[in-house]
C-alpha positions as CSV (number, residue, x, y, z in Angstrom):
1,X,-9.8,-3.9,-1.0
2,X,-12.4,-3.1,-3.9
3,X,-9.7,-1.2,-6.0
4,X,-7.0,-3.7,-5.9
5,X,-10.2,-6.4,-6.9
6,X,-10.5,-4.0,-10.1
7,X,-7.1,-3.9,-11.0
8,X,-7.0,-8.0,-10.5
9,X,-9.9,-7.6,-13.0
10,X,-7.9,-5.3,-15.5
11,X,-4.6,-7.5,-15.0
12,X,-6.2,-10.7,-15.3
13,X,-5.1,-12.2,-11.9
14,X,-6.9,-14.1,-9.8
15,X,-6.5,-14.0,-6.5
16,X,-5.1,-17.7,-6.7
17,X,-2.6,-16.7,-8.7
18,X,-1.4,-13.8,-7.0
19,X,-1.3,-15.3,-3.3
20,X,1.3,-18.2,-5.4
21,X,3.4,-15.1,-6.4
22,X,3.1,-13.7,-2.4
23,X,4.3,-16.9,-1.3
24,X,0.7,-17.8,0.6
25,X,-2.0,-20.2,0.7
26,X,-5.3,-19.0,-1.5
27,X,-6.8,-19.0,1.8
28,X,-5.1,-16.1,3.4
29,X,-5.5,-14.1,0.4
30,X,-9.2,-14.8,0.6
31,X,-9.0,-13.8,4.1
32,X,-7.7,-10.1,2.5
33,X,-10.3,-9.8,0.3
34,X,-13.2,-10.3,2.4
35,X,-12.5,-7.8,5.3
36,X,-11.4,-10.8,7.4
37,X,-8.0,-10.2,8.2
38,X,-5.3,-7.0,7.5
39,X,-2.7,-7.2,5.6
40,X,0.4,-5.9,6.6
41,X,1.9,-2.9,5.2
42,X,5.2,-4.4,3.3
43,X,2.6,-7.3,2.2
44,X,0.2,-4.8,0.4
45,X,3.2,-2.9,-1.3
46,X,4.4,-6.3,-2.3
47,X,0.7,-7.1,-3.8
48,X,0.6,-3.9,-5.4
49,X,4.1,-4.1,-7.1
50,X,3.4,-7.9,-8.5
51,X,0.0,-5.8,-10.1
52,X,2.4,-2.8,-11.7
53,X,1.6,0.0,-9.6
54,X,4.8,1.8,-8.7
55,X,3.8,2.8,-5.2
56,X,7.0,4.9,-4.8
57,X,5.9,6.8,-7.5
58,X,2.4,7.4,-6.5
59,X,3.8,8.7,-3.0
60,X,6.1,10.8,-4.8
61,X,3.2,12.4,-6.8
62,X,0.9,12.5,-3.7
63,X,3.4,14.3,-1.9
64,X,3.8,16.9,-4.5
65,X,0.1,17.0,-4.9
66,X,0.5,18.6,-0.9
67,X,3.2,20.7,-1.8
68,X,1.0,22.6,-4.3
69,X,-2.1,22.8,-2.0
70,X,0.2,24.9,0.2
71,X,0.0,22.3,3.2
72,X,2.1,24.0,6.5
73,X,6.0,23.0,6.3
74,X,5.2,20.5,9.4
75,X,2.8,18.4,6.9
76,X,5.3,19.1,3.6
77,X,7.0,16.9,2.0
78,X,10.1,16.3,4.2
79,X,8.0,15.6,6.7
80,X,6.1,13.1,5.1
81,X,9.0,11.3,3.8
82,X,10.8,11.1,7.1
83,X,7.7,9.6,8.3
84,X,7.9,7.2,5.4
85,X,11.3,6.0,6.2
86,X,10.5,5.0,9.6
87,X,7.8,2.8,7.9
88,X,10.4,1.3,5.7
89,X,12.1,0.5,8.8
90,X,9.5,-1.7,10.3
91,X,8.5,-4.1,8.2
92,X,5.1,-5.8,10.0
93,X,3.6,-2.4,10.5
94,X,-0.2,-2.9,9.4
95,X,-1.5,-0.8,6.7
96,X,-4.0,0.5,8.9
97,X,-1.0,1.9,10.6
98,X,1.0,3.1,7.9
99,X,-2.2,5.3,6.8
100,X,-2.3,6.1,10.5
101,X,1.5,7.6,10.6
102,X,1.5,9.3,7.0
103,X,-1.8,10.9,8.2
104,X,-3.9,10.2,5.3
């Protein structure tokens, strides 16, 4: 979790702070940051939101970044977002498995 570390650093919010706004004990959150335990999926777009990054959006321009490599139709963007939905479905999928199913 170095990169969401860095944008705590650039949004000014501690970890503290942003396990109050999750709803969890400081503890936990600790727990995420030092490799300890895995967050799940719809907690870590949750995180992400509360630290401005649209995470629809940067699927959305991921996926078209694929389009434009030319990736086979089975990989394209339908794909990928049918895949997606069935994430949305299941909310304590881990975020290891969410990587795991988009195929990243």
């Amino acid at each position: 979790m170095d990169g969401i570390k860095d944008l705590l650093v650039a949004s000014g919010v501690r970890q503290k702070d942003l396990a109050e706004k999750m709803g969890m004990k400081a503890s936990q959150m600790s727990l995420y940051f030092n490799g300890k335990s895995e967050m799940r999926a719809d907690r870590f777009v949750e995180l992400l939101e509360i630290l401005g990054v649209d995470v629809e959006a940067s699927i959305q321009n991921k996926l078209s970044e694929l389009d434009h490599k030319n990736i086979p139709s089975q990989c394209g963007t339908s794909h990928m977002l049918i895949k997606l939905d069935r994430v949305r479905g299941t909310a304590r999928k881990s975020l290891k498995d969410l990587i795991e199913l988009l195929g990243a």
